[in-house]
N, C-alpha and C positions, 0 to 999 in steps of 0.2 A: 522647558522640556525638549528633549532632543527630536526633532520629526524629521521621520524617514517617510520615503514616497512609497508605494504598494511596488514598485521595483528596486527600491533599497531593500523592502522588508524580502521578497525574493531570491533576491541575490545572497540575503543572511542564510535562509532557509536552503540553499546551495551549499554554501560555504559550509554547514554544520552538518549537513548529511554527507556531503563527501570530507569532512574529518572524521565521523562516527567512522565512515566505511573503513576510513586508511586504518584507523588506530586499530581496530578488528582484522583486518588483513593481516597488518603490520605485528600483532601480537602473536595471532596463527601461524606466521611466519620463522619468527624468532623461536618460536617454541617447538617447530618441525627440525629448525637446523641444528638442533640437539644444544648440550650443556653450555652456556656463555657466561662469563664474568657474570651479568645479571640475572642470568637465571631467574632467582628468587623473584623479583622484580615483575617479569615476565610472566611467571606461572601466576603471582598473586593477581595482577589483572586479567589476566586467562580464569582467574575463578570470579571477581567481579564481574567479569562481560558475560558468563557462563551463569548467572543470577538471572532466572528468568522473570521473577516479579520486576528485580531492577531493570530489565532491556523493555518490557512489554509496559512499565510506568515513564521510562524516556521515548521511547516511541510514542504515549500518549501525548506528553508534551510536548513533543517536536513537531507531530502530525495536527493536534487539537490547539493544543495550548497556544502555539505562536500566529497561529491566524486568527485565534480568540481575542490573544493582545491586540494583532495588526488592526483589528475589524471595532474592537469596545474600549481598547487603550488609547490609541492612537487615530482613528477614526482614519486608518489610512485605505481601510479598503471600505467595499460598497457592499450591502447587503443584496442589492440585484445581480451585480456581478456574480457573487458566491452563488446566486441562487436558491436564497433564503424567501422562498416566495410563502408571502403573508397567509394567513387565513382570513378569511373575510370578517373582518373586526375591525372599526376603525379606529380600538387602543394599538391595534398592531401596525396600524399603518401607520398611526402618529410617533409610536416608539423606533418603529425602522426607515423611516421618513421613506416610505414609495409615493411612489405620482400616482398612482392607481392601484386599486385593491382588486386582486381576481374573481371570480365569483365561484360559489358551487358546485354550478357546472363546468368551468375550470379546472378545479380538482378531481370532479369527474371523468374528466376528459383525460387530464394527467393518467390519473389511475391507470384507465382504460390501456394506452399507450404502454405503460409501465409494465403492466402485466402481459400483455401481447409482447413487447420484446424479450420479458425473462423466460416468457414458455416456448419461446422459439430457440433463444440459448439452450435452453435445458433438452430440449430435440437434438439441437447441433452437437451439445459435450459427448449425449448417450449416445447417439450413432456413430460418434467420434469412437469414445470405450471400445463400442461393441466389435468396429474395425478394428482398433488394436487389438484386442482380446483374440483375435480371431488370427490375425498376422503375425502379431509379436510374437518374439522369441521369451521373453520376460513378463511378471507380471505387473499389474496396473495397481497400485497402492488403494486396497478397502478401506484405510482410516476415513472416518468421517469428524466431525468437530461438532462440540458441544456447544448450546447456545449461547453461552458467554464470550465463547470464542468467536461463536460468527458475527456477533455485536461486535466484540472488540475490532475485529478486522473490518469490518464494512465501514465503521467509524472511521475509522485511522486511515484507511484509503481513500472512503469518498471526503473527507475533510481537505487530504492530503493534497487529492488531484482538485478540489476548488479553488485551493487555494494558488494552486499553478494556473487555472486555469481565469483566475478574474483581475489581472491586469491585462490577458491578452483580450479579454472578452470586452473590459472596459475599454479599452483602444482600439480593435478592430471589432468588435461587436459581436454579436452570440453567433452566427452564422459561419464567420472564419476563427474566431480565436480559441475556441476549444479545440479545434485541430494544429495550430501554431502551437497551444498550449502540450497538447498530445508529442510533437517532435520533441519539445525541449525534457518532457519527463522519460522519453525514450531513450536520449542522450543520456542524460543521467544514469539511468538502469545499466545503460552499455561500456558506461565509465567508471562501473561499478566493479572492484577486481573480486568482491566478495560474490557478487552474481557468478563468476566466470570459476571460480574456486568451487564453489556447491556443484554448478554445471560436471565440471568433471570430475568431484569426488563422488556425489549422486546414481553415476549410470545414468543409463536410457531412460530408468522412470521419473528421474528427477528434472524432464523436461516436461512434463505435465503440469506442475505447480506454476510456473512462471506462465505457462501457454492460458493456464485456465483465466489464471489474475489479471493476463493481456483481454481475454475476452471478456471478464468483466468489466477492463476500463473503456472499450471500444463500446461496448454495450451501454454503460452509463452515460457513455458521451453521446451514443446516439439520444437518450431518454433526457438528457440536458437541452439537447438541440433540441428536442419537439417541447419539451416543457418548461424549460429553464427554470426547474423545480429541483433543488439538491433532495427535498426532502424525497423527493421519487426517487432518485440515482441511488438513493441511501437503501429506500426500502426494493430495488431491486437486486441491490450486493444482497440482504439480507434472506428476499427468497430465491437466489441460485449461490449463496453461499456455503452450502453443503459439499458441493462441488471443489472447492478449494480448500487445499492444506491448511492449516494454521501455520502462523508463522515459527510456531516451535518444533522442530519435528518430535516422534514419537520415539523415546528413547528403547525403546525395545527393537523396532526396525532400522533403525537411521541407523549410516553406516559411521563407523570413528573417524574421530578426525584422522587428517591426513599423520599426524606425529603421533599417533596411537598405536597401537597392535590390532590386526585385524581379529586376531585370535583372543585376545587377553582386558583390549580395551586399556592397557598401559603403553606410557612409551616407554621401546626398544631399549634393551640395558646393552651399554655397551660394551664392547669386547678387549678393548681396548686402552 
């Protein structure tokens, strides 16, 4: 069996999210610079990427499924790392091999912690709104998201960032490596040409979504530090994930693509 280190399985999990990103650029692209020899080519993966069951089922296995593998396949990563903190059971402690089992009052205390930091987010978003709403020249997007969607997303994130986050935590330890961990998912984001695409197709309100999802990871990560419980980080995306877009926009507001007609929602026929 081939064995990779939890910084082999990382560096995969790099390499595949910045191909996802190019070949979606890359298609978007092709297909704004109007009619090419492949064309055809073009538009038909411009309707596969455009399958939202198919992007929101690879995103589950990109985000879930590969640190699933890393963690029960390959035994490359640590369940304390992740953050997989037990219940007080000692079939759970023998199936996840910890040195120590928490107690009650540990997940009490978790809680506690968990819920004090999302109701202090959720003070900061609104008084945030409520300045905007008051300044801004545009308005602030009322979609709200349905609970399958806020499961879907709080998964797919807080999996996503543990799993960034527990080879630095296993090397430098819970104190400094969720923050190590925080810079390299930042890079990522910033190397992202499809973050920077949405940025300015979007307008002004489409800096909201990426600001809110920042304060959710900053927020988890603090609820990591005091608990080193994902199961907490999980269920705080969960109660201030109302707050955040889905990752689909809403096809009746969202604007068209860049190679579309702002009017018509087709692309430009040309004249030519």
């Amino acid at each position: 069996m081939l064995t990779l280190s939890r910084w082999d399985w990382l560096l995969v999990s790099l390499a595949l999210g910045a191909l996802g990103s190019l070949i979606r650029w890359l298609v978007d692209r092709q297909i704004a610079s109007g009619p090419t020899v492949a064309v055809g080519v073009w538009e038909a993966l411009d309707r596969i990427l455009g399958s939202s069951w198919l992007m929101q089922a690879l995103r589950i296995i990109y985000a879930v499924g590969l640190p699933a593998a890393a963690l029960f396949g390959y035994r490359a990563l640590s369940a304390r790392g992740l953050g997989l903190k037990p219940l007080p059971a000692p079939d759970i402690e023998h199936l996840l091999g910890t040195l120590d089992l928490p107690t009650w009052t540990d997940w009490v205390r978790d809680l506690g912690v968990t819920i004090g930091i999302a109701a202090f987010f959720w003070l900061v978003v609104l008084a945030g709104d409520r300045a905007a709403r008051r300044w801004a020249t545009v308005a602030l997007p009322q979609r709200t998201n349905g609970c399958l969607a806020i499961l879907r997303e709080a998964v797919i994130h807080q999996a996503h960032w543990a799993f960034y986050r527990e080879p630095f935590v296993f090397t430098w330890g819970p104190a400094v490596g969720p923050w190590l961990a925080a810079l390299l998912i930042l890079v990522q984001v910033l190397i992202n040409p499809l973050f920077w695409e949405r940025r300015r197709a979007g307008g002004a309100p489409a800096g909201r979504p990426p600001l809110i999802r920042a304060g959710i990871f900053v927020a988890s990560t603090l609820v990591f530090l005091q608990t080193q419980n994902l199961w907490m980080a999980l269920l705080l995306d969960l109660l201030v994930g109302r707050l955040a877009p889905s990752h689909q926009p809403d096809p009746a507001t969202a604007p068209p693509p860049a190679h579309l007609s702002p009017q018509t929602g087709r692309r430009p026929v040309s004249t030519t």
